[in-house]
N, CA, C, O and CB atoms as a CASP TS submission, in Angstrom:
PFRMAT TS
TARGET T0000
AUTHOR 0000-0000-0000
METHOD Language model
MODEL 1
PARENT N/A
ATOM      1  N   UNK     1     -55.307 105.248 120.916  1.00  0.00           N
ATOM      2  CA  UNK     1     -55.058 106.636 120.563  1.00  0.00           C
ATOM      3  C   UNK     1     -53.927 106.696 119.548  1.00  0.00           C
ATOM      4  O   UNK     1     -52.939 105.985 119.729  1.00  0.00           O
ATOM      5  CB  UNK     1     -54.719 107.477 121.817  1.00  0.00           C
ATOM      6  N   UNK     2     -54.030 107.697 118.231  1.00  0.00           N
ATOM      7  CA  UNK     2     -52.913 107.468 117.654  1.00  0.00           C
ATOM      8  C   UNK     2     -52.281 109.193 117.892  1.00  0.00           C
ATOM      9  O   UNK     2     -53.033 110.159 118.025  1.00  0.00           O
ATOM     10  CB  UNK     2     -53.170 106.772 115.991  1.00  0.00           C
ATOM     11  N   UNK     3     -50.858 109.269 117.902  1.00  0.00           N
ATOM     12  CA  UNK     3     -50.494 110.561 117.307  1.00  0.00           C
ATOM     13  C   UNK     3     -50.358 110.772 116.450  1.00  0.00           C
ATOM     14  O   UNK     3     -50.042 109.993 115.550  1.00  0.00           O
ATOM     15  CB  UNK     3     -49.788 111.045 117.491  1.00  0.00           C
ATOM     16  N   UNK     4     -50.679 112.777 116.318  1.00  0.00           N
ATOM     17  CA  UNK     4     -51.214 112.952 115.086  1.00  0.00           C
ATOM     18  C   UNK     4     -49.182 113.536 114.877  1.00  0.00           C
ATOM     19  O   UNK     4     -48.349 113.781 115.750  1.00  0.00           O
ATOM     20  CB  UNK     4     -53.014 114.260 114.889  1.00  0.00           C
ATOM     21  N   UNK     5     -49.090 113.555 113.612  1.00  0.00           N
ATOM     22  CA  UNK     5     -47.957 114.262 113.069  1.00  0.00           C
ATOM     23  C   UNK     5     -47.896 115.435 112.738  1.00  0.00           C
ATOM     24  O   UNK     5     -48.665 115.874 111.883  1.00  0.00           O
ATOM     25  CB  UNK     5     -47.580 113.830 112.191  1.00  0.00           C
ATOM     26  N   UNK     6     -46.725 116.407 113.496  1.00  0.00           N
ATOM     27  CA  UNK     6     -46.915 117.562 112.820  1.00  0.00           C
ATOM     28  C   UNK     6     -46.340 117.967 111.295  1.00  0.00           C
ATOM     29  O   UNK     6     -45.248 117.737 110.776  1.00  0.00           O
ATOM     30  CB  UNK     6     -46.467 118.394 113.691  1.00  0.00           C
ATOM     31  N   UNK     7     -47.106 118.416 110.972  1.00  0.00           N
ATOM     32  CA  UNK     7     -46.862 118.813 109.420  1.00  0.00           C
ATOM     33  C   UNK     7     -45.821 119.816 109.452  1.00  0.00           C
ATOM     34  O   UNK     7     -45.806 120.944 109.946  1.00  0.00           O
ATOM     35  CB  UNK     7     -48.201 119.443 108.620  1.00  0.00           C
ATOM     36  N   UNK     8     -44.458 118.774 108.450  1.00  0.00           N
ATOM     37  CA  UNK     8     -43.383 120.193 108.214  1.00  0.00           C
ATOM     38  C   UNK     8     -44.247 121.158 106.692  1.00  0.00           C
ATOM     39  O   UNK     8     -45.000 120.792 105.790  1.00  0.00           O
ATOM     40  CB  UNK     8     -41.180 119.406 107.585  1.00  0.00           C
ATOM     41  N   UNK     9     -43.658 122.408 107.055  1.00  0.00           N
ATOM     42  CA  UNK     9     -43.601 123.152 105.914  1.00  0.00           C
ATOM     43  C   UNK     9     -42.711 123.814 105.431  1.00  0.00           C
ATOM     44  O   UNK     9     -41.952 124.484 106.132  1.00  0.00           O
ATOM     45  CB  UNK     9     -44.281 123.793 105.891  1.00  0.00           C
ATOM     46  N   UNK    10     -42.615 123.734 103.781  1.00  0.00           N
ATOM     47  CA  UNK    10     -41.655 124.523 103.337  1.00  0.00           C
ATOM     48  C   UNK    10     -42.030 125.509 102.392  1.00  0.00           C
ATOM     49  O   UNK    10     -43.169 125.581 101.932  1.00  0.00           O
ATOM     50  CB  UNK    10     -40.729 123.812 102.872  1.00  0.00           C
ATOM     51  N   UNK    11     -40.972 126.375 102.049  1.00  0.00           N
ATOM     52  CA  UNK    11     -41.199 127.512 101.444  1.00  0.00           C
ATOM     53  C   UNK    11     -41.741 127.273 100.037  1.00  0.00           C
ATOM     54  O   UNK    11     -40.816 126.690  99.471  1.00  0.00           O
ATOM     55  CB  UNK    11     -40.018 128.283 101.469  1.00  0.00           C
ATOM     56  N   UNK    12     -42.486 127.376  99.395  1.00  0.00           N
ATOM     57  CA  UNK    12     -43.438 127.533  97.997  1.00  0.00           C
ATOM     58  C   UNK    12     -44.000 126.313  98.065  1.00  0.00           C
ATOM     59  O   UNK    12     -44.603 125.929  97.063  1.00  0.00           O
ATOM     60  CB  UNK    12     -42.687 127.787  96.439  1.00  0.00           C
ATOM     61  N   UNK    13     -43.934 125.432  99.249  1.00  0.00           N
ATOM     62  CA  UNK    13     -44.797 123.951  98.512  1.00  0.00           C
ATOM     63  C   UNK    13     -46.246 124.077  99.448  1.00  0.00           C
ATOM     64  O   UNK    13     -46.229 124.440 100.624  1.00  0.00           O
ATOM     65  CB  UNK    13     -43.749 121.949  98.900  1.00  0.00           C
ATOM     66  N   UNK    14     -47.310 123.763  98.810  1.00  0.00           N
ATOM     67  CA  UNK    14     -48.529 123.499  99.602  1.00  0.00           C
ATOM     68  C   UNK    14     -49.393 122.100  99.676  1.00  0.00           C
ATOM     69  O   UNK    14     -49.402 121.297  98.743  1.00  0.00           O
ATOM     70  CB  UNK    14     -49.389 124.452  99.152  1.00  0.00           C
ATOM     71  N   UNK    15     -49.882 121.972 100.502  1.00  0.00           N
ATOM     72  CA  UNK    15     -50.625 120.884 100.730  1.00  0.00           C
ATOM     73  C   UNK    15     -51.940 121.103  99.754  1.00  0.00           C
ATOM     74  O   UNK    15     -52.502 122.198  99.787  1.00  0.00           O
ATOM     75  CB  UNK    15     -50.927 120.745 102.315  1.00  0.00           C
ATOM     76  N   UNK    16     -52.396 120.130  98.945  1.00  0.00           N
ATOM     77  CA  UNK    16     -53.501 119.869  97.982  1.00  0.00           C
ATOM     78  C   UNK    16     -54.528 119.327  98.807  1.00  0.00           C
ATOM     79  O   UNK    16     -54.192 118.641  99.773  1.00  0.00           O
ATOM     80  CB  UNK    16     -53.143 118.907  96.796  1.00  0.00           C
ATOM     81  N   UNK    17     -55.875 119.563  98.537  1.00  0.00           N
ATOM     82  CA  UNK    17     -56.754 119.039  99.724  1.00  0.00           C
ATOM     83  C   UNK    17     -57.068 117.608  99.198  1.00  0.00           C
ATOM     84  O   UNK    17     -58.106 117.089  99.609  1.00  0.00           O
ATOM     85  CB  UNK    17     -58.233 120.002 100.045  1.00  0.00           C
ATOM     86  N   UNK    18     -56.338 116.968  98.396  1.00  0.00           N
ATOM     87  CA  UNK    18     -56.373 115.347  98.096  1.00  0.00           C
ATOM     88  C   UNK    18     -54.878 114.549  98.519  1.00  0.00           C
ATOM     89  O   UNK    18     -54.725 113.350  98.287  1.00  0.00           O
ATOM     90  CB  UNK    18     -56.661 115.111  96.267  1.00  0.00           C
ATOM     91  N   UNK    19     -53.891 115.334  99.120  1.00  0.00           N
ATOM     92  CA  UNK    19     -52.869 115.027  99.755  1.00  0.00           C
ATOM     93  C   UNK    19     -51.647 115.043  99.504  1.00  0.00           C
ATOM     94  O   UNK    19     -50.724 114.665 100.225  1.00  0.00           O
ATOM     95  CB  UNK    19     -52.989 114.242 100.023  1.00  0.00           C
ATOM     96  N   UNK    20     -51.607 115.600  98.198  1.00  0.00           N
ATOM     97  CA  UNK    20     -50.416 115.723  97.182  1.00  0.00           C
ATOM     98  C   UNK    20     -50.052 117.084  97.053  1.00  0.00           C
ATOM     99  O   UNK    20     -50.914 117.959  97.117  1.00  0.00           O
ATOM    100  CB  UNK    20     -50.734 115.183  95.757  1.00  0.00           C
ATOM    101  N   UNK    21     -48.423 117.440  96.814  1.00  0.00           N
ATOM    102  CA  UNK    21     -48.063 118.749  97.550  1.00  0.00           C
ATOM    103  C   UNK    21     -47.849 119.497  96.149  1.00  0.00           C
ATOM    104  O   UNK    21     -47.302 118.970  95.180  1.00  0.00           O
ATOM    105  CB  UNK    21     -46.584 118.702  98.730  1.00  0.00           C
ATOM    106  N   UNK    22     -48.293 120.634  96.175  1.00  0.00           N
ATOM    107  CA  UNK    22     -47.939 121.617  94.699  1.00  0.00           C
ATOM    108  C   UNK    22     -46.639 122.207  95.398  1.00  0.00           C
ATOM    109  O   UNK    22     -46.278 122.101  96.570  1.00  0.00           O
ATOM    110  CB  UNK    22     -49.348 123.117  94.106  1.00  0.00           C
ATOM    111  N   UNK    23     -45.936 122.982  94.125  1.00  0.00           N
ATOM    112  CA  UNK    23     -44.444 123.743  94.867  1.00  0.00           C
ATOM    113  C   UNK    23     -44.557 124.597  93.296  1.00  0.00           C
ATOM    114  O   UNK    23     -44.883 124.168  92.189  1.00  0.00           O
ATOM    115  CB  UNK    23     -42.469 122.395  95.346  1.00  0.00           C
ATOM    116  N   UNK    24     -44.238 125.648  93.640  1.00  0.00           N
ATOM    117  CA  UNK    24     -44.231 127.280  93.241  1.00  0.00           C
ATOM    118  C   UNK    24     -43.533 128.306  93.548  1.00  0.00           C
ATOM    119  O   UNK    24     -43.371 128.745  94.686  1.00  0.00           O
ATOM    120  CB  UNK    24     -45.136 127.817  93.508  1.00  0.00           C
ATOM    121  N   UNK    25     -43.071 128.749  92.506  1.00  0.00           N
ATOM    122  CA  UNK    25     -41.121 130.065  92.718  1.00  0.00           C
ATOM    123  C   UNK    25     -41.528 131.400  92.228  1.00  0.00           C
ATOM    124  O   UNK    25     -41.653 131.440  91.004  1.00  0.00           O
ATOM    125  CB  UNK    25     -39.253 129.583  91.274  1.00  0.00           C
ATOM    126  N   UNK    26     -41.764 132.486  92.848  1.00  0.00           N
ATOM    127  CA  UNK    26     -41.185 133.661  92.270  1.00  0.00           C
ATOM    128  C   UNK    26     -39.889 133.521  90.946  1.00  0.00           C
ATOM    129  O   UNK    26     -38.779 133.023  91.128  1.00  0.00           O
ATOM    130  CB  UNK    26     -40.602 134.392  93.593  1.00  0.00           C
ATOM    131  N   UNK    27     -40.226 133.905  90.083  1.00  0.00           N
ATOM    132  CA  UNK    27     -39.131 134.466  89.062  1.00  0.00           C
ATOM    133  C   UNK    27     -38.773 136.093  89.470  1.00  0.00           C
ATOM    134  O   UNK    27     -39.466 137.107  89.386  1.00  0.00           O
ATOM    135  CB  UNK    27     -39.804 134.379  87.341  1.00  0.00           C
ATOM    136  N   UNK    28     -36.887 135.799  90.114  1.00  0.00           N
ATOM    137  CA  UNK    28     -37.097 137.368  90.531  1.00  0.00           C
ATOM    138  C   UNK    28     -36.727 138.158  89.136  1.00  0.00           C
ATOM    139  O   UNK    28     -36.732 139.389  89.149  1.00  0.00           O
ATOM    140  CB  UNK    28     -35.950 137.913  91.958  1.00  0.00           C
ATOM    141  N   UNK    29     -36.448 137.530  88.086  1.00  0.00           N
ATOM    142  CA  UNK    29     -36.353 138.516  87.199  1.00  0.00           C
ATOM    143  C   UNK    29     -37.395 138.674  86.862  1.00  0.00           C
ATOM    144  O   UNK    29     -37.760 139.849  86.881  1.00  0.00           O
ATOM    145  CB  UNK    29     -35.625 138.433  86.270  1.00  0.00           C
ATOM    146  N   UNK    30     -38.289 137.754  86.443  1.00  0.00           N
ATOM    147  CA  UNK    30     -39.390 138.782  84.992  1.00  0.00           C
ATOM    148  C   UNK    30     -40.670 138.790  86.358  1.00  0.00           C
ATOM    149  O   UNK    30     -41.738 139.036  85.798  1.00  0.00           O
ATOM    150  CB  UNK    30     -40.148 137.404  82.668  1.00  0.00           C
ATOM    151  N   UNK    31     -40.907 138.610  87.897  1.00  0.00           N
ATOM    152  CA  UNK    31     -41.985 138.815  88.564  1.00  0.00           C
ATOM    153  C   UNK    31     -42.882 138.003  88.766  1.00  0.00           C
ATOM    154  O   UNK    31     -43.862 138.097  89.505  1.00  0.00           O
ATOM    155  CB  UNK    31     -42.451 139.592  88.218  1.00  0.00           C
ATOM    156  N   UNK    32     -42.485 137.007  87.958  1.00  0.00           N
ATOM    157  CA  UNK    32     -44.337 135.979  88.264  1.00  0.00           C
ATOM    158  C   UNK    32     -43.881 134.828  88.536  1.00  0.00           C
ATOM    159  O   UNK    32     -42.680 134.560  88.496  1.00  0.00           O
ATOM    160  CB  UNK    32     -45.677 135.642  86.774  1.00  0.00           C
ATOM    161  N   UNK    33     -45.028 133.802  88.926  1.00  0.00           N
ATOM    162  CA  UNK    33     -45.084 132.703  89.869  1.00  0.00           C
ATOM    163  C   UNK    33     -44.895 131.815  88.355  1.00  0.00           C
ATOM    164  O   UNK    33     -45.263 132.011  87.197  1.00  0.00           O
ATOM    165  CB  UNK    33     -46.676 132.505  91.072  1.00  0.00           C
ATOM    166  N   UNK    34     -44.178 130.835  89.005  1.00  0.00           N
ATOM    167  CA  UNK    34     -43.142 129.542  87.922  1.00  0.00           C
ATOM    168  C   UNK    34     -44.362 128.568  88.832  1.00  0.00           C
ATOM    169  O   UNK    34     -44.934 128.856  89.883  1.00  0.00           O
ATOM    170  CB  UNK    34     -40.594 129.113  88.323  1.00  0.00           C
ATOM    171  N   UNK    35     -44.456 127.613  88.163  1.00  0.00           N
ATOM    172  CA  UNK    35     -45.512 126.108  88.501  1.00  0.00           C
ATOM    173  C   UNK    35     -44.475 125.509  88.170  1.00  0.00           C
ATOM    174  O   UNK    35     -43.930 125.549  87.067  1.00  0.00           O
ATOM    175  CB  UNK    35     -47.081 125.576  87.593  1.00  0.00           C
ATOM    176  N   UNK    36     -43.997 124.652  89.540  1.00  0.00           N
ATOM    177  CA  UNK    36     -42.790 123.239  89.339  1.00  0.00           C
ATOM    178  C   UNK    36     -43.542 122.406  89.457  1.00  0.00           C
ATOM    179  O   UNK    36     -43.081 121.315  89.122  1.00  0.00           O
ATOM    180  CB  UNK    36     -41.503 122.881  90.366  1.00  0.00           C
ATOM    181  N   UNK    37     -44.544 122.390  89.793  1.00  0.00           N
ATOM    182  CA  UNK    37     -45.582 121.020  90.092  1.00  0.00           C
ATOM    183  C   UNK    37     -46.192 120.317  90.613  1.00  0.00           C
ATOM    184  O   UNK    37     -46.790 120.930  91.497  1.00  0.00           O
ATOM    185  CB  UNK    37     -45.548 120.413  90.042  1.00  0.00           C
ATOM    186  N   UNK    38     -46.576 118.737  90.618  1.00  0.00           N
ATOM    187  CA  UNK    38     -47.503 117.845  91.820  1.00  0.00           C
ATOM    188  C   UNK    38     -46.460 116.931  92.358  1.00  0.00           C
ATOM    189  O   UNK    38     -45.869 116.189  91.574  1.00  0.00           O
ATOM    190  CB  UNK    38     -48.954 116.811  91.175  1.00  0.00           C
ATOM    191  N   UNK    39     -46.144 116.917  93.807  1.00  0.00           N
ATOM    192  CA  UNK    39     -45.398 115.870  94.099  1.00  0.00           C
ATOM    193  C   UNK    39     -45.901 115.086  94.917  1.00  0.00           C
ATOM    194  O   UNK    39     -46.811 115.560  95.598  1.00  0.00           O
ATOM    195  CB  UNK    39     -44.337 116.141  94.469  1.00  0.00           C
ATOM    196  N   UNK    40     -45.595 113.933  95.109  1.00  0.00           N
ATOM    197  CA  UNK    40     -46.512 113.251  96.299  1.00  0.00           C
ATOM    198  C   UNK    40     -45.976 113.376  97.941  1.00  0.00           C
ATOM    199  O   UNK    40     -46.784 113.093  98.825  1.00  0.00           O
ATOM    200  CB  UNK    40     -46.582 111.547  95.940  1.00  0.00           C
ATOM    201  N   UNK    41     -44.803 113.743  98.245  1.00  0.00           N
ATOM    202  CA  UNK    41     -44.530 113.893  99.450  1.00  0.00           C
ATOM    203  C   UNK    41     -44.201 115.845  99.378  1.00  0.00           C
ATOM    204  O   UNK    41     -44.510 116.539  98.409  1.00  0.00           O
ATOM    205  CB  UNK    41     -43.175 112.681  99.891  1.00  0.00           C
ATOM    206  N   UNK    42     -43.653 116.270 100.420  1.00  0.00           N
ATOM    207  CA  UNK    42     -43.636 117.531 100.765  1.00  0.00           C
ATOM    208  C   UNK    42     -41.216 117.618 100.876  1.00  0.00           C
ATOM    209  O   UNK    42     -40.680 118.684 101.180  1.00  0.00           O
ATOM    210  CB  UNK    42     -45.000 117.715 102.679  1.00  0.00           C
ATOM    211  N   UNK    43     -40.788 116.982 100.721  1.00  0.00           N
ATOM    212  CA  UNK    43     -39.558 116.658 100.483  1.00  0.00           C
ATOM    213  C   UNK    43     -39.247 116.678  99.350  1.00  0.00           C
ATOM    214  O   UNK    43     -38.150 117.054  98.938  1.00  0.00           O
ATOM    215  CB  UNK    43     -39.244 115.695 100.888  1.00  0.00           C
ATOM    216  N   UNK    44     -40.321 116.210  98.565  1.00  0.00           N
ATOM    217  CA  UNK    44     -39.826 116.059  96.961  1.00  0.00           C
ATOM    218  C   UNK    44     -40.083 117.565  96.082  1.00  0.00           C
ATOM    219  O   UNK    44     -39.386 118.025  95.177  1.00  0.00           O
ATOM    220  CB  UNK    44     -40.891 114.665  96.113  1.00  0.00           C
ATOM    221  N   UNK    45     -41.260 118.102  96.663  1.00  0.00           N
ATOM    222  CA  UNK    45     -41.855 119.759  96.591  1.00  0.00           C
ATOM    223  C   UNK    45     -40.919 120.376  96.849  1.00  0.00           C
ATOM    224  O   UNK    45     -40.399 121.105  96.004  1.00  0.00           O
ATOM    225  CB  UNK    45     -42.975 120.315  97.528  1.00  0.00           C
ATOM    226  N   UNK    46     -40.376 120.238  98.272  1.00  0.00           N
ATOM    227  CA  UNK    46     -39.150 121.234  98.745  1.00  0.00           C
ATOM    228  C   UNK    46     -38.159 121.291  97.799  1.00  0.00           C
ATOM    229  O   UNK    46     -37.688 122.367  97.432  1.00  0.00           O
ATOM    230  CB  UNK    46     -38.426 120.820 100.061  1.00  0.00           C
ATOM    231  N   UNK    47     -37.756 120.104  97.319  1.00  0.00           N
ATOM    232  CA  UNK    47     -36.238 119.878  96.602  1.00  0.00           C
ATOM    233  C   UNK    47     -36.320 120.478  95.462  1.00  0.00           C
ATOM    234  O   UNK    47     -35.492 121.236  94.958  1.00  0.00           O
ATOM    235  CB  UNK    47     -35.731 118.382  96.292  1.00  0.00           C
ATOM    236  N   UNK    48     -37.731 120.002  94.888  1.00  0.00           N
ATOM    237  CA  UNK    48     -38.019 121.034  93.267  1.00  0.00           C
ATOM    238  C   UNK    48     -37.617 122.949  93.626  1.00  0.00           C
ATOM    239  O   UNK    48     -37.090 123.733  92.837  1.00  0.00           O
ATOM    240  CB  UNK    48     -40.424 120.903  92.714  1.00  0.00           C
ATOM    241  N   UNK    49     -37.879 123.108  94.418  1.00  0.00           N
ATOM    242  CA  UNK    49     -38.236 124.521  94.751  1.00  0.00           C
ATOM    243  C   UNK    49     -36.488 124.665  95.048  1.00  0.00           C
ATOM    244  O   UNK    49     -35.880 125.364  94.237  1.00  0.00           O
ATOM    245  CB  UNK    49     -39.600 124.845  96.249  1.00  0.00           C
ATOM    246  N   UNK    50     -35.830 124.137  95.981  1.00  0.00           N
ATOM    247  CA  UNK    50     -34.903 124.299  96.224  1.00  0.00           C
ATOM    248  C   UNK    50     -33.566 124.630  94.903  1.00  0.00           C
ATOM    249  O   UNK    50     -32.743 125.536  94.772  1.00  0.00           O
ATOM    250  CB  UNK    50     -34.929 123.309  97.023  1.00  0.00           C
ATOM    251  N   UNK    51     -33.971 123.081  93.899  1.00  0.00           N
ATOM    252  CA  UNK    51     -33.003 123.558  92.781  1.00  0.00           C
ATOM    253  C   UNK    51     -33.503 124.784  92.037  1.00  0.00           C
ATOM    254  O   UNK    51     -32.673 125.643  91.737  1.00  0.00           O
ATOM    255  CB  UNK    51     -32.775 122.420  91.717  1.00  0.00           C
ATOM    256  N   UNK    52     -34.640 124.931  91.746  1.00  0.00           N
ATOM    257  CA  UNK    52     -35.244 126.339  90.856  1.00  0.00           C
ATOM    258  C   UNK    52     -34.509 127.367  91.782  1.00  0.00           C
ATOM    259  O   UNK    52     -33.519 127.883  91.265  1.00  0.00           O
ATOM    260  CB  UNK    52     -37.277 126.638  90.815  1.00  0.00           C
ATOM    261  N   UNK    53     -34.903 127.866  93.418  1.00  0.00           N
ATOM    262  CA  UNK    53     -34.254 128.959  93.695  1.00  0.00           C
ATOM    263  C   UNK    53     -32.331 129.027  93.279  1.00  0.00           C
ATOM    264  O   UNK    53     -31.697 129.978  92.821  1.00  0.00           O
ATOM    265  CB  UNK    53     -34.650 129.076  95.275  1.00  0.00           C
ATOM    266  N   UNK    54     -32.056 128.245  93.494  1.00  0.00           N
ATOM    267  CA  UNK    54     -30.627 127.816  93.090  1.00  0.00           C
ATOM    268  C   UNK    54     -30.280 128.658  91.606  1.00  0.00           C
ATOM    269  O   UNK    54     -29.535 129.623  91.433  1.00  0.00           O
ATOM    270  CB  UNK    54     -30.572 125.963  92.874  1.00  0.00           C
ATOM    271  N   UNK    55     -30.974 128.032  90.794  1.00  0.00           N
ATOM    272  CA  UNK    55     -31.170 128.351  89.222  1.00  0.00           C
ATOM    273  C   UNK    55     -31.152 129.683  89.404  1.00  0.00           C
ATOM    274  O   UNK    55     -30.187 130.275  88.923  1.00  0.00           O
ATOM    275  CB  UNK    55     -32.545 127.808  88.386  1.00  0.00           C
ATOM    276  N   UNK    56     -32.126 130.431  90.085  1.00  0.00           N
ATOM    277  CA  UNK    56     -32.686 131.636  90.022  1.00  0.00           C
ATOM    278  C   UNK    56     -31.582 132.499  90.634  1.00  0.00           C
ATOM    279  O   UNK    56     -31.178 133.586  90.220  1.00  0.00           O
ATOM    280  CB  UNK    56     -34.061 131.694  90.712  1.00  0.00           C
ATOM    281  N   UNK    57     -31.104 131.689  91.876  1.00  0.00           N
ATOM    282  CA  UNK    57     -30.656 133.228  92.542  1.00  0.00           C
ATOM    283  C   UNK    57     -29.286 133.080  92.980  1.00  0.00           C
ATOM    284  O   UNK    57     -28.680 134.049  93.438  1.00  0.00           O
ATOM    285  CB  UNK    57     -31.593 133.765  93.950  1.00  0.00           C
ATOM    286  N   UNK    58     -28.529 131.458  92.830  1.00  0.00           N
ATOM    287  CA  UNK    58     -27.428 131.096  93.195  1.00  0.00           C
ATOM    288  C   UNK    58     -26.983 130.813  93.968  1.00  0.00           C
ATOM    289  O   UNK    58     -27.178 129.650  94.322  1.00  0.00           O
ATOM    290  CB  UNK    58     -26.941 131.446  93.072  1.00  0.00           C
ATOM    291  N   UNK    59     -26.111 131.643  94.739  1.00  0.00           N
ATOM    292  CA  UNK    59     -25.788 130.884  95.809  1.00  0.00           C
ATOM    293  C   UNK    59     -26.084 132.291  97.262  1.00  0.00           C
ATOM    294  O   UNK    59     -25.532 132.398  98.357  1.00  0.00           O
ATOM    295  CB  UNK    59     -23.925 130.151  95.497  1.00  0.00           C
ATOM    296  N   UNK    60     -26.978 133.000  96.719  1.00  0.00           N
ATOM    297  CA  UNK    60     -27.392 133.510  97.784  1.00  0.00           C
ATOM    298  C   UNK    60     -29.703 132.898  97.793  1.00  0.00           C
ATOM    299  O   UNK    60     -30.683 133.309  98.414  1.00  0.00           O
ATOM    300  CB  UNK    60     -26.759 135.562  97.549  1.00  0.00           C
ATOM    301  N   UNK    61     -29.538 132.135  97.049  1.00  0.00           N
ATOM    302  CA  UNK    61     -30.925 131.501  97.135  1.00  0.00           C
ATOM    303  C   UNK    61     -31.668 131.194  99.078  1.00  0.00           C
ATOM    304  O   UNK    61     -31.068 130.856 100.098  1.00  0.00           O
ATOM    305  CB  UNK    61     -30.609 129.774  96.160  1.00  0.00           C
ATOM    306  N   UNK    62     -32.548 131.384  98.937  1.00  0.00           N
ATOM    307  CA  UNK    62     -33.176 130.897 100.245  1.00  0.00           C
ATOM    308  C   UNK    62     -33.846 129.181 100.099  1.00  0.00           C
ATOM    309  O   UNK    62     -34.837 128.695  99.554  1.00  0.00           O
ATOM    310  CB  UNK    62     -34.520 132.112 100.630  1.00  0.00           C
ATOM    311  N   UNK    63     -32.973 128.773 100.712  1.00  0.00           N
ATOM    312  CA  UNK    63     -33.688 127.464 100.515  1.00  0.00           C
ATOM    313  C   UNK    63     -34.028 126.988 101.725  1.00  0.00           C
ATOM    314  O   UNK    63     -33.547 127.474 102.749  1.00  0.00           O
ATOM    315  CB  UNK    63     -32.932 126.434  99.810  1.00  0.00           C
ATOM    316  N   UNK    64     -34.978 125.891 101.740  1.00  0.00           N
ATOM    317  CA  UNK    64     -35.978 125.083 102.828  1.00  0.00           C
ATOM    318  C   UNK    64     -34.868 123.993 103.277  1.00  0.00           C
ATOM    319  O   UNK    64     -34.566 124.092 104.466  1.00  0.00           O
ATOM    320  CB  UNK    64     -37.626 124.248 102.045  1.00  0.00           C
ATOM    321  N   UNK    65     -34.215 122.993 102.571  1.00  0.00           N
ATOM    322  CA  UNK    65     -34.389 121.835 103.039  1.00  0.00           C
ATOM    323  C   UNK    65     -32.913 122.079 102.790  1.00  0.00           C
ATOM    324  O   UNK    65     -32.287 122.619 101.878  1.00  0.00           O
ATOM    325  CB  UNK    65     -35.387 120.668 102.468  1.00  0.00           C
ATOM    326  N   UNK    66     -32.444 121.239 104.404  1.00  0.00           N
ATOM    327  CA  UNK    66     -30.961 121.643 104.736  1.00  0.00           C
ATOM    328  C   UNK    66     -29.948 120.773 103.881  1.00  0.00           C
ATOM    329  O   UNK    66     -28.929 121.106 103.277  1.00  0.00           O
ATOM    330  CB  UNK    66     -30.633 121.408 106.376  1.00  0.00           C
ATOM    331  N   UNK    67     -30.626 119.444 104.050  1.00  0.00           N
ATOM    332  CA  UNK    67     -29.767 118.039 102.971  1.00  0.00           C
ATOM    333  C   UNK    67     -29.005 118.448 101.715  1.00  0.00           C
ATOM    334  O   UNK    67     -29.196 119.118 100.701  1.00  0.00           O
ATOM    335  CB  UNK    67     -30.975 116.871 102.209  1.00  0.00           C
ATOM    336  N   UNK    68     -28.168 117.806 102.210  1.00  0.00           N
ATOM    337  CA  UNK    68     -27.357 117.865 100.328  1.00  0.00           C
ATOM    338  C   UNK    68     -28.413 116.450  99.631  1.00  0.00           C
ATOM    339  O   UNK    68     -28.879 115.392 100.052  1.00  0.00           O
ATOM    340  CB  UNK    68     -24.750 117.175 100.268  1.00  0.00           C
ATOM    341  N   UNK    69     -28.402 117.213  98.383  1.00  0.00           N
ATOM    342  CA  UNK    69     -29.047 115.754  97.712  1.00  0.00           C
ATOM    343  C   UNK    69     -28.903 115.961  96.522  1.00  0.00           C
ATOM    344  O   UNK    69     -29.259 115.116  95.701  1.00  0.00           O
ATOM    345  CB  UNK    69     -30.584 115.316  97.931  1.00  0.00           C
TER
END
């Protein structure tokens, strides 16, 4: 029997149905969805998303992933 893993999720990244994670930001100024890209893990998605909200909103940003990195 193996266990299965639960899948973390984070805020703008999604699972690709070939296994590779897209990650995607609101622009709160001009309204529309920013494409950060294909990453292969769901950590590396988060972190993209994480510095863009940063960029975007400072230091009141909502971010996913608690790590300094």
């Amino acid at each position: 029997a193996t266990a299965i893993e639960k899948e973390v999720h984070y805020r703008g990244v999604r699972k690709r149905p070939w296994g590779r994670y897209a990650a995607e930001i609101i622009d709160p100024h001009r309204k529309y969805q920013v494409w950060l890209g294909i990453f292969d893990t769901a950590v590396e998605a988060g972190m993209a998303y994480d510095a863009t909200a940063i960029e975007f909103r400072g230091v009141k940003a909502k971010k996913k992933l608690t790590n300094s990195y």
